[in-house]
C-alpha positions in Angstrom: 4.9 -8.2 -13.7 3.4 -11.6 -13.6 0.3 -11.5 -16.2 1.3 -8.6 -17.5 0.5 -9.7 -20.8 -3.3 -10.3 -19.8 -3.9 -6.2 -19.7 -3.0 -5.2 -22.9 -6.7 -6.7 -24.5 -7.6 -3.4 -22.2 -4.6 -1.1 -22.2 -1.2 -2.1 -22.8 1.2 -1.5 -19.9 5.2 -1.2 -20.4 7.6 -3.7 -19.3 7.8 -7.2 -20.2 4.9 -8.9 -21.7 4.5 -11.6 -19.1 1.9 -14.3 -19.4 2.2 -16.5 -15.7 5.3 -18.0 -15.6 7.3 -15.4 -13.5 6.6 -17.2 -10.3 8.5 -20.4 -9.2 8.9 -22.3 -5.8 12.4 -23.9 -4.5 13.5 -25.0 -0.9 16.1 -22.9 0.7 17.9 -23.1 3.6 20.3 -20.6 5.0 20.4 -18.8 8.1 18.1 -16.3 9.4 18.9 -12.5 8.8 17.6 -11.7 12.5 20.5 -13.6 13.8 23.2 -12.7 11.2 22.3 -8.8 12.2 22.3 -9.8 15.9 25.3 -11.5 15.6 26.6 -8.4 14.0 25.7 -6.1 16.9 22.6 -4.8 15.1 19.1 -5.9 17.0 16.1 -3.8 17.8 16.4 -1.9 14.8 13.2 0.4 15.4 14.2 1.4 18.4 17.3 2.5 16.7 15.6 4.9 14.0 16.4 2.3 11.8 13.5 1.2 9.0 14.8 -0.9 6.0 17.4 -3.1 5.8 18.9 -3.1 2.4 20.9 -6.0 0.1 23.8 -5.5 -1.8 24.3 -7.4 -5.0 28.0 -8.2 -7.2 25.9 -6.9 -9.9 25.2 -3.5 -8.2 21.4 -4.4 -7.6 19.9 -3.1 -4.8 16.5 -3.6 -3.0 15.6 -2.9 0.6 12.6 -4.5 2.9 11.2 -3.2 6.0 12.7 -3.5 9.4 9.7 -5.2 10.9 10.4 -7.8 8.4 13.7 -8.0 8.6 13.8 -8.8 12.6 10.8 -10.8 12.9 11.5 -14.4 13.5 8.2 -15.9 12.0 8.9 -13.6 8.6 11.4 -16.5 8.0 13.7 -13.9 6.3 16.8 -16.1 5.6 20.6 -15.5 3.5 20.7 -18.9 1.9 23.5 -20.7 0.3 21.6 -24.4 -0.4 18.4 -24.5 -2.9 16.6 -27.6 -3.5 19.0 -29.0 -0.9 22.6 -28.3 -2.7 24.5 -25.1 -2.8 22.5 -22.6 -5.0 23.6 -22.4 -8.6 24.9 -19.9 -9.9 21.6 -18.3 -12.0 20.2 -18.6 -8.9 22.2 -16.3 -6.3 25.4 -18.4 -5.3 27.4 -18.0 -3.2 24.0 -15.9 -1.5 20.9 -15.2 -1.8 18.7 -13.3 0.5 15.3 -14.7 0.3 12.6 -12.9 1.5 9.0 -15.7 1.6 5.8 -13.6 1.0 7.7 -10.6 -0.9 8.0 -10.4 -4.5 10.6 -11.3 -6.2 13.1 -8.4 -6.8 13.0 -8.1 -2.9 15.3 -11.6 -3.0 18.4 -10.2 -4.3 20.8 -12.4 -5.9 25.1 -12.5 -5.0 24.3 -10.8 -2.0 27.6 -9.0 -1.0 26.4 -6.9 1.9 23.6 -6.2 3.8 22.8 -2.4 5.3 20.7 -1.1 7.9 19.5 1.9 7.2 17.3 5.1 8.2 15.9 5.1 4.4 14.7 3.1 1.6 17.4 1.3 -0.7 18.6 3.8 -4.1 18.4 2.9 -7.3 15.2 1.8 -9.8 14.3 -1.0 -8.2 13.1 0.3 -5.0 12.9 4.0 -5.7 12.4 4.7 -9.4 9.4 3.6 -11.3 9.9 -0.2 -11.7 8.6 -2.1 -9.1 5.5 0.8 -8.0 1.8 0.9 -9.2 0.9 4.0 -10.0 -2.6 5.5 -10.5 -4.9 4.6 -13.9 -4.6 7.9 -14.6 -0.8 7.4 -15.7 0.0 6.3 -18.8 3.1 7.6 -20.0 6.3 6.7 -17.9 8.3 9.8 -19.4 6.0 12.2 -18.3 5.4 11.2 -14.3 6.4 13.9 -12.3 9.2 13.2 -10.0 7.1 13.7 -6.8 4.3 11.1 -8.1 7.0 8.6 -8.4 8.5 9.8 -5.0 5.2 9.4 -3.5 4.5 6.4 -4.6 4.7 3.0 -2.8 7.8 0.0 -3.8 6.0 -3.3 -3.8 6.9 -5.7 -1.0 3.8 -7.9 -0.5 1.9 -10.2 -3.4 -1.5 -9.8 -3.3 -3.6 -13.4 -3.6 -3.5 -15.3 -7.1 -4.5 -17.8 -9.2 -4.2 -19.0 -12.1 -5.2 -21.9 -14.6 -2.6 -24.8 -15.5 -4.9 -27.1 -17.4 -6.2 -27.1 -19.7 -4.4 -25.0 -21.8 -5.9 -22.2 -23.8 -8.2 -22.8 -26.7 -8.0 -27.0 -25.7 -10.9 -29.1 -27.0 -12.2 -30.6 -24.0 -13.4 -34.1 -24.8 -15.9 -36.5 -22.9 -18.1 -35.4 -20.2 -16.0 -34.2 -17.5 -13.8 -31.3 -17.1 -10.5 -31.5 -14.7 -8.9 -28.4 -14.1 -5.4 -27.9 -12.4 -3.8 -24.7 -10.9 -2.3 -23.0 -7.9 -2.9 -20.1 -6.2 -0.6 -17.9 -3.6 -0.8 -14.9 -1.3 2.0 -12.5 -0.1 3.0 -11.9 3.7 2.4 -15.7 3.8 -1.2 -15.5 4.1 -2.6 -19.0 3.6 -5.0 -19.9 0.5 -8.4 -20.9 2.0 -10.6 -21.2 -0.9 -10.5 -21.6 -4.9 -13.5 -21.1 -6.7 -13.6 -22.2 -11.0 -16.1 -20.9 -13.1 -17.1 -23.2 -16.3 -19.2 -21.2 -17.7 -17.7 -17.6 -17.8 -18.1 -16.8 -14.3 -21.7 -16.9 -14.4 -21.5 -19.6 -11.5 -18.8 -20.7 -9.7 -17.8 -24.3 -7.6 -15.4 -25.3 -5.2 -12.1 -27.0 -5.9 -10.7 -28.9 -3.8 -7.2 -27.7 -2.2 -4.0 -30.2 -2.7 -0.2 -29.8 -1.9 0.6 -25.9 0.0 -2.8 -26.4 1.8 -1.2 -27.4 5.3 1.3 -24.5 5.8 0.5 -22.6 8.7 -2.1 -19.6 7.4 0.0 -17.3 8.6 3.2 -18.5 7.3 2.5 -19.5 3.9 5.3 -19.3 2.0 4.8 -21.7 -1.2 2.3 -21.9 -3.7 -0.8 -24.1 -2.7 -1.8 -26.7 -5.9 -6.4 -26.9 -6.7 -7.7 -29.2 -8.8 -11.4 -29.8 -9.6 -13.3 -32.2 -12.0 -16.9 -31.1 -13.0 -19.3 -32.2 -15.3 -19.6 -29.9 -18.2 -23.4 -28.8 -18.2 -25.1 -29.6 -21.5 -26.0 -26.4 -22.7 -22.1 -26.1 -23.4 -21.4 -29.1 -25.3 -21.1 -28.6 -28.6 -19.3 -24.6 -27.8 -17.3 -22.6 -26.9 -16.7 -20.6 -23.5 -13.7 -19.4 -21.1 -13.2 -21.2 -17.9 -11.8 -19.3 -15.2 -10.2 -19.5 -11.0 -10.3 -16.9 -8.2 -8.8 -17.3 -4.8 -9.3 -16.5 -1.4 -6.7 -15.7 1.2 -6.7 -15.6 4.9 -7.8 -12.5 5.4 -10.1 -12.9 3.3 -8.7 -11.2 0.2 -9.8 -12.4 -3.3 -9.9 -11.1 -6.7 -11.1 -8.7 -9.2 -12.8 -9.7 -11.4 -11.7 -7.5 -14.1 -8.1 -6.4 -15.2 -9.4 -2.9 -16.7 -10.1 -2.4 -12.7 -6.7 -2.9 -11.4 -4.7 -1.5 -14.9 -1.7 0.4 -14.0 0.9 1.6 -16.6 4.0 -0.4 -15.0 1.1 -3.8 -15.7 2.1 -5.0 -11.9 -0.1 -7.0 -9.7 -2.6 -8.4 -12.3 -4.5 -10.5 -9.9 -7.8 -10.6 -12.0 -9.5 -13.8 -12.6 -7.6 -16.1 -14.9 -9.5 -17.4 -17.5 -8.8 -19.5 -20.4 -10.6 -20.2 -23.9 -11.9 -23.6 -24.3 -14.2 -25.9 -26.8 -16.7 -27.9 -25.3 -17.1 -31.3 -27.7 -20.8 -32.3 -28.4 
C-alpha cells in the first residue's frame, strides 16, 4: 500500500491512505530457514509436492512464500532474533521474526511461533482474501468481487522497482541557482537499482543522478534500499515559477516505471510505482 495515497487525484482505492513512508531498512541477523527446515528433516521440498512454506504468528497472522524461496540459499530467507545488531524489540517481531529480503512486507511475519510446509498457500486475508492482491481496473467495489476473481487472483510476494523523492519536500521554494535532490529507490527479488533518472521540468526531460549508499550490493541480491542524489541547475525559463520535479528507476532487469498512476490503479491502491513527483517553486 505504499503511495497509496498518490491514486486517489485519479480514483481513490480502499485501505489506508499511505503517502511513502511504509518502507524501512534494518540489519537482521538470524539463521537461515533452509537450514532450520533441513535441520528439521524437511529439504527438497518440490520434490516432495511441497510449494509454500507458511509462518505462524502469536497474534494468529498468517502469510506463506514460495518453496523455491524458501530453500534457496542466495534468497537469504532468514528467522532472525537480532535487528540493528541487538535482540529485536518487541514492535518489531521478538522473540522471531521471519524476514523474507525482496518480498513485501506482510510476507515477514512478526512472533513467529511456527513455521509449515505445506501443499497449498497459507489461509486467512492476508494471503488468500483480498488484502494483499491487485485486481483488475475494472474492479472497484471490494463487496461485490466474486469469490472466484479473488480466488484467481495472485498474493503479492515481489516489489516491483521504486522511487521516490526525499528532498525537497513538496510545495518547497527552491532558492538560488541549483537544485539538489535526495531519494532512494528499491526493487523486489533483490534486483539491483542500475539507473535513476530526475525530471526538473515535469518530465519533459530527464538527467542522471548519481547512485550513493545500496549501489554496491550484488544485482542480484539486492536487499536494501539504494540512496540517489543529483544537483542541477534550474534552467531559466523556470525561475520565477512553479513546476513538479519528479524520479523514475531502473532495475536489473531492466524494469522501470509508469509514468502514470491512472495506468496501474487497482481498487486495493497496491504497487503504486508511478513516477514520484513533487510540487515546487522556482525563486527568480
Amino acid at each position: 500500500g505504499n503511495r497509496r495515497s498518490h491514486l486517489a487525484p485519479f480514483r481513490p482505492a480502499q485501505g489506508i491512505p499511505w503517502n511513502t513512508g511504509a518502507v524501512s531498512t534494518a540489519q537482521f541477523a538470524g539463521a537461515r530457514l533452509v537450514d532450520v527446515l533441513a535441520k528439521c528433516g524437511a529439504s527438497h521440498l518440490e520434490e516432495g509436492g511441497a510449494n509454500h512454506v507458511h509462518f505462524v504468528g502469536l497474534d494468529e497472522m498468517l502469510a506463506s512464500i514460495p518453496v523455491d524461496k524458501a530453500e534457496a540459499r542466495n534468497g537469504d530467507v532468514i528467522l532472525a532474533y537480532d535487528m540493528n545488531g541487538v535482540p529485536i524489540p518487541p514492535d518489531h517481531g521478538f522473540p522471531i521474526r521471519a524476514v523474507v529480503p525482496g518480498h513485501v512486507g506482510v510476507r515477514n511475519v512478526k512472533w513467529v511461533s511456527k513455521v509449515v510446509v505445506s501443499k497449498e498457500e497459507a489461509e486467512g486475508p492476508w494471503q488468500r482474501g483480498v488484502a494483499y492482491k491487485g485486481f483488475a481496473a475494472n474492479v472497484t467495489d471490494l463487496k461485490t468481487i466474486p469469490s472466484h476473481v479473488i480466488d484467481s487472483a495472485i498474493a503479492v510476494q515481489e516489489a516491483p522497482v521504486q522511487s521516490v523523492i526525499i528532498s525537497p519536500a513538496n510545495n518547497a521554494e527552491i532558492r538560488g541557482g541549483d537544485l539538489d535532490l535526495k531519494g532512494w529507490a528499491f526493487s523486489g527479488g533483490g534486483r539491483g537499482i542500475i539507473r535513476v533518472e530526475v525530471s526538473l521540468d515535469g518530465g519533459a526531460s530527464w538527467h542522471l543522478a548519481n547512485l550513493g549508499e545500496g549501489s554496491e550490493q550484488h544485482l542480484r541480491r539486492a536487499w536494501a534500499w539504494t540512496f540517489w542524489s543529483a544537483s542541477l541547475p534550474v534552467p531559466p525559463g523556470l525561475r520565477g515559477g512553479s513546476g513538479q520535479v519528479m524520479c523514475r528507476a531502473v532495475d536489473a532487469s531492466y524494469n522501470t516505471q509508469p509514468e502514470r498512476p491512472e495506468s496501474i490503479w487497482n481498487i486495493r491502491g497496491l504497487n503504486n510505482t508511478s513516477w514520484h513527483s513533487k510540487n515546487v517553486r522556482f525563486s527568480k
